[in-house]
TIBAKE-189654 format. One record per residue: chain; z negated, x, y negated of N, C-alpha, C in turn. Coordinates in nm, 3 decimals. Layout:
! TIBAKE-189654
<pt><chain>A</chain><n_c3>Z</n_c3><n_c1>X</n_c1><n_c2>Y</n_c2><ca_c3>Z</ca_c3><ca_c1>X</ca_c1><ca_c2>Y</ca_c2><c_c3>Z</c_c3><c_c1>X</c_c1><c_c2>Y</c_c2></pt>
...
This chain:
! TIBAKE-189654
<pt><chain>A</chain><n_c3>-7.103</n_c3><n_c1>10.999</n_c1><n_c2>-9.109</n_c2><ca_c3>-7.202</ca_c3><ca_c1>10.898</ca_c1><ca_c2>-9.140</ca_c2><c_c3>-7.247</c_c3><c_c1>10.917</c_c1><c_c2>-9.285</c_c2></pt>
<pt><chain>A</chain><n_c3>-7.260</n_c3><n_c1>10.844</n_c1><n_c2>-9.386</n_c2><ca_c3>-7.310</ca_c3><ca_c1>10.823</ca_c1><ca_c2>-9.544</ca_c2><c_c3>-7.468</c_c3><c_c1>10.801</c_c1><c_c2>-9.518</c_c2></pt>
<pt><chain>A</chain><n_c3>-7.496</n_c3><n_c1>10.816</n_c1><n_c2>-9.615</n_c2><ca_c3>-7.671</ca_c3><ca_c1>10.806</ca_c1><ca_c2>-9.656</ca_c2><c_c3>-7.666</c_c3><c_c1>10.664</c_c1><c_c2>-9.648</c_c2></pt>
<pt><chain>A</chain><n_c3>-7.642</n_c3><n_c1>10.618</n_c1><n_c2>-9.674</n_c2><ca_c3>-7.615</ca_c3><ca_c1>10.462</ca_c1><ca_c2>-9.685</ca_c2><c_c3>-7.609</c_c3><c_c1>10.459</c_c1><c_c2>-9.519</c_c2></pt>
<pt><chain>A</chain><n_c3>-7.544</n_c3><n_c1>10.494</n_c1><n_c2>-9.454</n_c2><ca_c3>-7.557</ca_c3><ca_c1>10.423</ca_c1><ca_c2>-9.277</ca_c2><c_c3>-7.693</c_c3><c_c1>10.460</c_c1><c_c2>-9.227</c_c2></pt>
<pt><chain>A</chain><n_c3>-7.723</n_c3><n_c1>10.612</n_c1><n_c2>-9.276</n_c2><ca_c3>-7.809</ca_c3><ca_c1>10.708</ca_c1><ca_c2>-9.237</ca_c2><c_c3>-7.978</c_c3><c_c1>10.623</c_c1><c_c2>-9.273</c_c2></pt>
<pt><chain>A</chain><n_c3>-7.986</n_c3><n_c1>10.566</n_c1><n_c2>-9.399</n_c2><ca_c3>-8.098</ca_c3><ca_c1>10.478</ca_c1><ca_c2>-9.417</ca_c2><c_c3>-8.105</c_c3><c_c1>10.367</c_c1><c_c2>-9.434</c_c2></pt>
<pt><chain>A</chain><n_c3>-7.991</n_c3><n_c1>10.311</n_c1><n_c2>-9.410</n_c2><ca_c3>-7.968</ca_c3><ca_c1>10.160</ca_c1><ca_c2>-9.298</ca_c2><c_c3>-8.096</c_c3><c_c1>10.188</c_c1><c_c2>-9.137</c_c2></pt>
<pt><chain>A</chain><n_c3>-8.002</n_c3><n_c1>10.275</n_c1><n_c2>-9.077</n_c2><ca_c3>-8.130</ca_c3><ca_c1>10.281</ca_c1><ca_c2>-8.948</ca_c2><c_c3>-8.222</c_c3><c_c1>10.364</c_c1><c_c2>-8.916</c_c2></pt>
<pt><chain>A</chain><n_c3>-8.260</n_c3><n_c1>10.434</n_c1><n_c2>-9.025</n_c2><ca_c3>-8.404</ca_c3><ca_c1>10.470</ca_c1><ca_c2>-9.037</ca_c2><c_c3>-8.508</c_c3><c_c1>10.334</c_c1><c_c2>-9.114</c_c2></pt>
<pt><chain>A</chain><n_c3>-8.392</n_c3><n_c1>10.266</n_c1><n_c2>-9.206</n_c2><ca_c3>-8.529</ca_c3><ca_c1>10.131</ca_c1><ca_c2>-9.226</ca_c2><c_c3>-8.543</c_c3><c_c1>10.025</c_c1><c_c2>-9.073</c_c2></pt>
<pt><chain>A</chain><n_c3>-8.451</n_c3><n_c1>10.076</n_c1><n_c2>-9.018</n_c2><ca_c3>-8.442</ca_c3><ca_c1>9.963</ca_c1><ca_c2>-8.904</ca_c2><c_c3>-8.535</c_c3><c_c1>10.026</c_c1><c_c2>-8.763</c_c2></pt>
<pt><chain>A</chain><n_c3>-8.520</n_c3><n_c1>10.159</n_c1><n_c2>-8.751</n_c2><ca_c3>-8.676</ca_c3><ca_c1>10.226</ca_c1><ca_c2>-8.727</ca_c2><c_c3>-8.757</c_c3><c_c1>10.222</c_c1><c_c2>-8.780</c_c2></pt>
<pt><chain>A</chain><n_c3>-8.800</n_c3><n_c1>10.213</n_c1><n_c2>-8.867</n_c2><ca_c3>-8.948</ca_c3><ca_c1>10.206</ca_c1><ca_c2>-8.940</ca_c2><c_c3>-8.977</c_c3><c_c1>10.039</c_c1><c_c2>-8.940</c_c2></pt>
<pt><chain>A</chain><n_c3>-8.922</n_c3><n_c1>9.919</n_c1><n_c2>-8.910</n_c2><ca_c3>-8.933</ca_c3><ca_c1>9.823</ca_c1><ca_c2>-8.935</ca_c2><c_c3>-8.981</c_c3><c_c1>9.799</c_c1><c_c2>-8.780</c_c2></pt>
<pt><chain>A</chain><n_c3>-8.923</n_c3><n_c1>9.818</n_c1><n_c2>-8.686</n_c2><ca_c3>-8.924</ca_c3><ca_c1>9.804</ca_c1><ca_c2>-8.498</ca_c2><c_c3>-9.063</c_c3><c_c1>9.948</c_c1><c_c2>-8.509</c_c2></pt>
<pt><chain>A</chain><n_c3>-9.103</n_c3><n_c1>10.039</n_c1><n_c2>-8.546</n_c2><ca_c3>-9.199</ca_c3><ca_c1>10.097</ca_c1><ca_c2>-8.547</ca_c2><c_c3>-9.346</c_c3><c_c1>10.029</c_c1><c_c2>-8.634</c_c2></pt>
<pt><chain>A</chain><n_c3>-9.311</n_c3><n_c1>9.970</n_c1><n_c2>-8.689</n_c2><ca_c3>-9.432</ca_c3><ca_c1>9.858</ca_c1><ca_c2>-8.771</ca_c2><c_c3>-9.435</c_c3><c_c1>9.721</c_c1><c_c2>-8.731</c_c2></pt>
<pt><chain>A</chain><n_c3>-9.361</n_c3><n_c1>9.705</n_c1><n_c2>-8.675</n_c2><ca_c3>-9.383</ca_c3><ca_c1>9.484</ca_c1><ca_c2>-8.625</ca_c2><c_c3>-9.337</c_c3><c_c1>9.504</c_c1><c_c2>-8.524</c_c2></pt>
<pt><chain>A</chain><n_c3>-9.459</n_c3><n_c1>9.547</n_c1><n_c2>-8.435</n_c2><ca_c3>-9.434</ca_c3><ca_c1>9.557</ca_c1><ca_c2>-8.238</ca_c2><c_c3>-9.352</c_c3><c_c1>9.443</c_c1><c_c2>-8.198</c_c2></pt>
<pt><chain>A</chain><n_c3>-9.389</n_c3><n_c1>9.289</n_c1><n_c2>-8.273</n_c2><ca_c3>-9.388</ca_c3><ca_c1>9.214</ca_c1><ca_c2>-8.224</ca_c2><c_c3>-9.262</c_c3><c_c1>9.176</c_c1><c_c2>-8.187</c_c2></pt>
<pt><chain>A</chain><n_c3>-9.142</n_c3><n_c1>9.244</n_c1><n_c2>-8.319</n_c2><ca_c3>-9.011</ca_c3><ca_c1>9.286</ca_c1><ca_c2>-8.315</ca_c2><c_c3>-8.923</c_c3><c_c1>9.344</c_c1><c_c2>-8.266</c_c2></pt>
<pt><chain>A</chain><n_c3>-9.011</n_c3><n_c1>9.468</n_c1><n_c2>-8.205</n_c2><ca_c3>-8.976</ca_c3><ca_c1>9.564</ca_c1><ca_c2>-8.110</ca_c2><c_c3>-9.000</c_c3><c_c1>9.512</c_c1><c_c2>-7.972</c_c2></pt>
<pt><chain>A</chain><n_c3>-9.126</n_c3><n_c1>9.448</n_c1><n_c2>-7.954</n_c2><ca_c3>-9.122</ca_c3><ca_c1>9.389</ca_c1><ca_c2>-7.818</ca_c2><c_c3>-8.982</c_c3><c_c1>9.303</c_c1><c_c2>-7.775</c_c2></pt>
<pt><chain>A</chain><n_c3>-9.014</n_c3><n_c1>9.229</n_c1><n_c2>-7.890</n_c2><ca_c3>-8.897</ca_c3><ca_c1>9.071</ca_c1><ca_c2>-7.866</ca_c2><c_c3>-8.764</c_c3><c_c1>9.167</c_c1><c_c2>-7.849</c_c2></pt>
<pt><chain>A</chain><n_c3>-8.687</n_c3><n_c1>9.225</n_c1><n_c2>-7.909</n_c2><ca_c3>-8.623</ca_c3><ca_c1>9.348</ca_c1><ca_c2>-7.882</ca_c2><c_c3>-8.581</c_c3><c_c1>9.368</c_c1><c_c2>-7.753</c_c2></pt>
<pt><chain>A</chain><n_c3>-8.670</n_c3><n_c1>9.452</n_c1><n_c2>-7.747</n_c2><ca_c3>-8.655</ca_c3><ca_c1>9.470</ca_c1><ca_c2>-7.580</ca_c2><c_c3>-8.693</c_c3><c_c1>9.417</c_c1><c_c2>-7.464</c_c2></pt>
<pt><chain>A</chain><n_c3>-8.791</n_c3><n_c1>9.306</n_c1><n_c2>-7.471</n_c2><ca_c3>-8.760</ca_c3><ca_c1>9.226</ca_c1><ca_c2>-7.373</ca_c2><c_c3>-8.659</c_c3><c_c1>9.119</c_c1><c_c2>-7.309</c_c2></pt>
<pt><chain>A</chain><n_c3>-8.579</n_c3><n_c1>9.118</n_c1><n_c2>-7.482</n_c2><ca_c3>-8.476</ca_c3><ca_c1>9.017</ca_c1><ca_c2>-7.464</ca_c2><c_c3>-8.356</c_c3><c_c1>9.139</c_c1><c_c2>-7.394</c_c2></pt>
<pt><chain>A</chain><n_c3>-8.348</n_c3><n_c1>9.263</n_c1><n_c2>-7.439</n_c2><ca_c3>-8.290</ca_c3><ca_c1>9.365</ca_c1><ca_c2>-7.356</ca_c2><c_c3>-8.300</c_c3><c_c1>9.379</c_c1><c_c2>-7.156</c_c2></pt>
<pt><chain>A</chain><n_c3>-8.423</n_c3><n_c1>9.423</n_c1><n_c2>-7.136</n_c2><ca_c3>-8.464</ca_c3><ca_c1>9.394</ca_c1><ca_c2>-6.989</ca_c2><c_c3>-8.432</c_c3><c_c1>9.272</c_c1><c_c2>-6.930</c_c2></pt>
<pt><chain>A</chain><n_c3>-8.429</n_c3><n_c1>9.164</n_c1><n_c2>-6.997</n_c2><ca_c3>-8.408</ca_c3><ca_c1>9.016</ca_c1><ca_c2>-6.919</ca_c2><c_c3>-8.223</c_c3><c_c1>9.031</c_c1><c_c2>-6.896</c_c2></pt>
<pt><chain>A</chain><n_c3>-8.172</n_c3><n_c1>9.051</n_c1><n_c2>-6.970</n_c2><ca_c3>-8.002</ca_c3><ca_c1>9.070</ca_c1><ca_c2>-6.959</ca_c2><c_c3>-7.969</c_c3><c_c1>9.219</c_c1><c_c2>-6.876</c_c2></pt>
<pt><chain>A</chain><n_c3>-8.083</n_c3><n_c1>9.281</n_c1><n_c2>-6.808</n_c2><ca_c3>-8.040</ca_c3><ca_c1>9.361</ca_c1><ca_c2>-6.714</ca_c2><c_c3>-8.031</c_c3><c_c1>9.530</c_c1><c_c2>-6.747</c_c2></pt>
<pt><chain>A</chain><n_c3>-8.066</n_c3><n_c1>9.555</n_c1><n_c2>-6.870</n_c2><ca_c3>-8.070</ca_c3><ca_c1>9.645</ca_c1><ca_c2>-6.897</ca_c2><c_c3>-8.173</c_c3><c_c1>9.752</c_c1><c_c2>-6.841</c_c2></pt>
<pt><chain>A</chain><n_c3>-8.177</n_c3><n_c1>9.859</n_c1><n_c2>-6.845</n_c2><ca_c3>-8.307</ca_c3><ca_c1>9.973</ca_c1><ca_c2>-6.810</ca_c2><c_c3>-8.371</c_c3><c_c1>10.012</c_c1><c_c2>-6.884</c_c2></pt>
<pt><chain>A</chain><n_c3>-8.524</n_c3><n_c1>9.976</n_c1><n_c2>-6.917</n_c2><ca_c3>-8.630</ca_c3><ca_c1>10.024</ca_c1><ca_c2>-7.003</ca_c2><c_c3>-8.609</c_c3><c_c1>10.181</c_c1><c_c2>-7.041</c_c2></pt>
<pt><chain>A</chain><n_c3>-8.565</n_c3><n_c1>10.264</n_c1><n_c2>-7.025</n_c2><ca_c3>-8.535</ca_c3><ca_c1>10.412</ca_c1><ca_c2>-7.016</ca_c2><c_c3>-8.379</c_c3><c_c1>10.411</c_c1><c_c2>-7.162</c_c2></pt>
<pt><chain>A</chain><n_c3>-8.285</n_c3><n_c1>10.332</n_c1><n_c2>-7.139</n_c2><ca_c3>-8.178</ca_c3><ca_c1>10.312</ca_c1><ca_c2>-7.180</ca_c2><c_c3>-8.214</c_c3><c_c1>10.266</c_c1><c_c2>-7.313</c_c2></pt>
<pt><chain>A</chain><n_c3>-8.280</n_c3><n_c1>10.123</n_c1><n_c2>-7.337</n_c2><ca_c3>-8.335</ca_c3><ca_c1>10.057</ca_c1><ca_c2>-7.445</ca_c2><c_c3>-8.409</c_c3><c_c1>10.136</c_c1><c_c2>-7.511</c_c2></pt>
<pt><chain>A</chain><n_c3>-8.508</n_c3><n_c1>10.208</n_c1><n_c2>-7.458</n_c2><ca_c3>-8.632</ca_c3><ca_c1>10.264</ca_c1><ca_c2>-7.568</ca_c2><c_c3>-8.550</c_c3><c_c1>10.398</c_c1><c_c2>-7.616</c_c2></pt>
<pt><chain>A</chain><n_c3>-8.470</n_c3><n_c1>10.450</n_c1><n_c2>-7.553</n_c2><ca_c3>-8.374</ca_c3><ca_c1>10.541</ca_c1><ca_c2>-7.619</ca_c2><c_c3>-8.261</c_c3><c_c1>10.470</c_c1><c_c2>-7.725</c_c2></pt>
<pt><chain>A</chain><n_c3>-8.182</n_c3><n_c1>10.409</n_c1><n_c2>-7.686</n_c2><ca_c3>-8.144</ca_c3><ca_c1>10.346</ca_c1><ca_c2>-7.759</ca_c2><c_c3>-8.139</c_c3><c_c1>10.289</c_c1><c_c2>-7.946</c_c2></pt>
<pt><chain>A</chain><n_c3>-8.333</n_c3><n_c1>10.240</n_c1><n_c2>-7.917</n_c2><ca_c3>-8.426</ca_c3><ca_c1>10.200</ca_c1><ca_c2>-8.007</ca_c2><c_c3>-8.480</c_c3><c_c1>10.326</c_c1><c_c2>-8.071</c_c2></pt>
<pt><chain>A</chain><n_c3>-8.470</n_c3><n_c1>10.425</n_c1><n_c2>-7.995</n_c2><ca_c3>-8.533</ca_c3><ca_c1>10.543</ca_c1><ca_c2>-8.080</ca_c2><c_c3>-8.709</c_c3><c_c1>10.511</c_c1><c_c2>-8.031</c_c2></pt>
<pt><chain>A</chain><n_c3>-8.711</n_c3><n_c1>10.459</n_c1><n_c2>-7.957</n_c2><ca_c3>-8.909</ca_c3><ca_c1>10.444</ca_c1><ca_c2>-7.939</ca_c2><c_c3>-8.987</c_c3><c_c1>10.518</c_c1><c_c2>-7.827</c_c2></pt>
<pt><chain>A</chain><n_c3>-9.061</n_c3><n_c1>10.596</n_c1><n_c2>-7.864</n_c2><ca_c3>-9.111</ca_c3><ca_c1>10.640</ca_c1><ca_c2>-7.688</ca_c2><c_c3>-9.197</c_c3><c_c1>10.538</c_c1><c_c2>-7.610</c_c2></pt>
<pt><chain>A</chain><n_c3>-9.155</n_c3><n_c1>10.608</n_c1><n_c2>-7.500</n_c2><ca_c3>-9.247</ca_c3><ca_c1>10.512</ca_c1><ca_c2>-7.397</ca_c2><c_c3>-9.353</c_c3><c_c1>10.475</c_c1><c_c2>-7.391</c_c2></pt>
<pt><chain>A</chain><n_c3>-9.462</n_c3><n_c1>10.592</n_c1><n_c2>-7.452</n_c2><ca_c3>-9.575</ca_c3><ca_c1>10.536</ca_c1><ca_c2>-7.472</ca_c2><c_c3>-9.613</c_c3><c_c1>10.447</c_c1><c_c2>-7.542</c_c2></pt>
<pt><chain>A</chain><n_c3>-9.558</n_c3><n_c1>10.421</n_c1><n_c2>-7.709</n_c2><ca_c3>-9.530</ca_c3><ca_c1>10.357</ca_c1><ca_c2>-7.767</ca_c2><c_c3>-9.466</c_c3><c_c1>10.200</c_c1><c_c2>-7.724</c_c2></pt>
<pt><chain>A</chain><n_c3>-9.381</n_c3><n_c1>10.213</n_c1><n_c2>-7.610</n_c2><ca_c3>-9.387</ca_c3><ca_c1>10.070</ca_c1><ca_c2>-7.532</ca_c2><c_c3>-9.490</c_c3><c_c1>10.059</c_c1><c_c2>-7.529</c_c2></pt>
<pt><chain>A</chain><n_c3>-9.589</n_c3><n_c1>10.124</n_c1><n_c2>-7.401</n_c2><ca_c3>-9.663</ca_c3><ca_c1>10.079</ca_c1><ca_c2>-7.382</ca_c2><c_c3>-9.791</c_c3><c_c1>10.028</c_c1><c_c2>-7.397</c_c2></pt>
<pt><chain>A</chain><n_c3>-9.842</n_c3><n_c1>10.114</n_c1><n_c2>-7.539</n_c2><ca_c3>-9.942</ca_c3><ca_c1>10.101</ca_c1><ca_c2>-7.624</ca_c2><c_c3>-9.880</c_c3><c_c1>9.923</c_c1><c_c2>-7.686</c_c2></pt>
<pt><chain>A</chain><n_c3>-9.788</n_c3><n_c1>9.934</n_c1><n_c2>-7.739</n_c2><ca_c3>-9.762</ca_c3><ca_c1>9.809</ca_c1><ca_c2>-7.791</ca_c2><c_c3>-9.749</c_c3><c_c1>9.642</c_c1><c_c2>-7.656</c_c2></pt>
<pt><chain>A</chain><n_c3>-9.742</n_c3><n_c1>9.677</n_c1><n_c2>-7.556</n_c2><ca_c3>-9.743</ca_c3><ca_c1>9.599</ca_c1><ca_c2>-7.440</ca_c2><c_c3>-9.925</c_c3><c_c1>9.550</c_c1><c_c2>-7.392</c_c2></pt>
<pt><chain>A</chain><n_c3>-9.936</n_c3><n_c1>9.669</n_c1><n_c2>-7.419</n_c2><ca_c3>-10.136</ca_c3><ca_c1>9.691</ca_c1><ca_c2>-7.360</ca_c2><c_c3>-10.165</c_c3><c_c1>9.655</c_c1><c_c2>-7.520</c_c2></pt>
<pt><chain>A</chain><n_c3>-10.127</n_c3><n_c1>9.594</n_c1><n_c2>-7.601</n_c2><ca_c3>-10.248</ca_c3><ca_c1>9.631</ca_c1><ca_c2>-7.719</ca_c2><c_c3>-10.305</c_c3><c_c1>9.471</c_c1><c_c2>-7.721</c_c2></pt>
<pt><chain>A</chain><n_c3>-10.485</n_c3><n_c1>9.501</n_c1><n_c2>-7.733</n_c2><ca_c3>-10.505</ca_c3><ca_c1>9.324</ca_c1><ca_c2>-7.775</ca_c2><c_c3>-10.598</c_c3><c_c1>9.334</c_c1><c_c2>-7.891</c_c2></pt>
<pt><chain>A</chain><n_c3>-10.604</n_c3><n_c1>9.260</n_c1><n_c2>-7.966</n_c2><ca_c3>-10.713</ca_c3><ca_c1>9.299</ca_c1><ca_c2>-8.084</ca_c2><c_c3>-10.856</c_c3><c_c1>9.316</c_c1><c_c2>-8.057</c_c2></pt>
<pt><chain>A</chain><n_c3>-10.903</n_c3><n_c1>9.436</n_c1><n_c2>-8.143</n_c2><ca_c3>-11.067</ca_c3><ca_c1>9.405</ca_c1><ca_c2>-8.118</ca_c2><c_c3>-11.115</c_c3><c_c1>9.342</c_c1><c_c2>-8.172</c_c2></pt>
<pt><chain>A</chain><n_c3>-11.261</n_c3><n_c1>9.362</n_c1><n_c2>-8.135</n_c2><ca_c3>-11.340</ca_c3><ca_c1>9.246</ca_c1><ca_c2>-8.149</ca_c2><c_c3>-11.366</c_c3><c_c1>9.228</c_c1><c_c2>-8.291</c_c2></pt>
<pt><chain>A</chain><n_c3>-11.364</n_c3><n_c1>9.358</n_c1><n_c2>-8.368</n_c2><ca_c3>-11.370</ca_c3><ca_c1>9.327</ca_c1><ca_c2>-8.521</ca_c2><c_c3>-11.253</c_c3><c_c1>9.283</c_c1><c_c2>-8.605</c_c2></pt>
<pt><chain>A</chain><n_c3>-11.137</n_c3><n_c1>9.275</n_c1><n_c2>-8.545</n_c2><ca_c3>-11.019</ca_c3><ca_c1>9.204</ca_c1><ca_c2>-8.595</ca_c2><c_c3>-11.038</c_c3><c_c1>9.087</c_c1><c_c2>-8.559</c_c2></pt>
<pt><chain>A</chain><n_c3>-11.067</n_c3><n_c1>8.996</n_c1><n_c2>-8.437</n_c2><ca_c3>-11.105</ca_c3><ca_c1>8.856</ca_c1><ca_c2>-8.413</ca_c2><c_c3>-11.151</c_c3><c_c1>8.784</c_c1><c_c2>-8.513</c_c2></pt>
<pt><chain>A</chain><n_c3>-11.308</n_c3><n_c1>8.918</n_c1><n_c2>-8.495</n_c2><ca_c3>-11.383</ca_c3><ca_c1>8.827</ca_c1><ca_c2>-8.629</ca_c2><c_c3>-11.320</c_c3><c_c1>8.791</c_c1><c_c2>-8.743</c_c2></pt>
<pt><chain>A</chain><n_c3>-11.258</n_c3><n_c1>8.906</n_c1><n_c2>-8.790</n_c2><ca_c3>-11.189</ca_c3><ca_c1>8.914</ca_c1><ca_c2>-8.934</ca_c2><c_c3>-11.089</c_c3><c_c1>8.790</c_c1><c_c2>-8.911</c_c2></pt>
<pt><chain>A</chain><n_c3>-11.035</n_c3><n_c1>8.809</n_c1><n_c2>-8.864</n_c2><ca_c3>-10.854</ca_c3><ca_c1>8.691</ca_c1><ca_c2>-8.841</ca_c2><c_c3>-10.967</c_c3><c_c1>8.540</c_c1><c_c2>-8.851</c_c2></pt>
<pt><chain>A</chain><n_c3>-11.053</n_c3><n_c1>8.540</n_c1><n_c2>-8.774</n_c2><ca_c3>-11.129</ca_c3><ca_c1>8.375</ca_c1><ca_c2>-8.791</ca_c2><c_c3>-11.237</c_c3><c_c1>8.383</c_c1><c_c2>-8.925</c_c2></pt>
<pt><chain>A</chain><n_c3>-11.271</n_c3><n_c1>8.498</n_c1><n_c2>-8.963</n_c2><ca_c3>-11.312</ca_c3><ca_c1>8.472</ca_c1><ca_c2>-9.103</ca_c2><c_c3>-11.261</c_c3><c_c1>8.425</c_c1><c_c2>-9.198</c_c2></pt>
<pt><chain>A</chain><n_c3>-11.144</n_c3><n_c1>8.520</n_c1><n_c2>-9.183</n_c2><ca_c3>-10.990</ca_c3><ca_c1>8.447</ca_c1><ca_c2>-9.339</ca_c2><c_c3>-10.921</c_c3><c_c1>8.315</c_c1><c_c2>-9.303</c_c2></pt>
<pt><chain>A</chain><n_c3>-10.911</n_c3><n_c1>8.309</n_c1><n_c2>-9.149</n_c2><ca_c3>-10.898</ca_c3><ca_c1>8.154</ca_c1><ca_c2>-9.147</ca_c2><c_c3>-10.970</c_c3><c_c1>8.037</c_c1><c_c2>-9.188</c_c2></pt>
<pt><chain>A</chain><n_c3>-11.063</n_c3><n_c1>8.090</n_c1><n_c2>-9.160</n_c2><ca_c3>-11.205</ca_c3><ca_c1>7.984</ca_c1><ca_c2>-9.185</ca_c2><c_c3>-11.202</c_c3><c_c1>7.947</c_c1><c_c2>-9.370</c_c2></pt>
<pt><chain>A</chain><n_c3>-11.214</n_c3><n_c1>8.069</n_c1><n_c2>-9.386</n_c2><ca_c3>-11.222</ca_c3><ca_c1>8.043</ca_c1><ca_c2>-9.547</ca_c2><c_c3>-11.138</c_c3><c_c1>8.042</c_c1><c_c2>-9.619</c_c2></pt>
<pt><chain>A</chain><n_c3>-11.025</n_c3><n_c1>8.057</n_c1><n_c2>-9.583</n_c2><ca_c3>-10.879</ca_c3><ca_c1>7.997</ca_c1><ca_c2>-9.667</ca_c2><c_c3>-10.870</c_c3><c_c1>7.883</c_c1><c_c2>-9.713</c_c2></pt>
<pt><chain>A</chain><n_c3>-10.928</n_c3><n_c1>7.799</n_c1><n_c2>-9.587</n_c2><ca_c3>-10.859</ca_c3><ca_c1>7.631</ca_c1><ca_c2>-9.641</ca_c2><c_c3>-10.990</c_c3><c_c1>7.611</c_c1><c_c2>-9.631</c_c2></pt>
């Protein structure tokens, strides 16, 4: 394997480790075609908890505010 393959998929971990939303879509599109959550998150390099923190996560209440503040006052 070259440095070049080697940080090919370490950016491709660090990218599925920063945009859940990527990693979710990921592997749910994985589980729906039959695969085993155990198989995938290995696969992906992700631990489980890490599923599941990213499955359970909803924003708090001071991100709400914030997300409808900058909306509000953008436009």
């Amino acid at each position: 394997m070259t440095s070049e393959q080697t940080s090919r998929g370490v950016t491709f971990e660090v990218q599925l480790t920063q945009n859940c939303g990527l990693g979710l879509e990921i592997i749910d599109r994985s589980l729906a075609m039959g695969h085993r959550i155990t198989s995938v998150l290995s696969a992906l390099k992700i631990a489980r908890s890490t599923y599941y923190q990213w499955k359970n996560w909803h924003p708090s209440q001071q991100e709400t505010h914030r997300r409808i503040f900058t909306v509000h006052f953008e436009h």
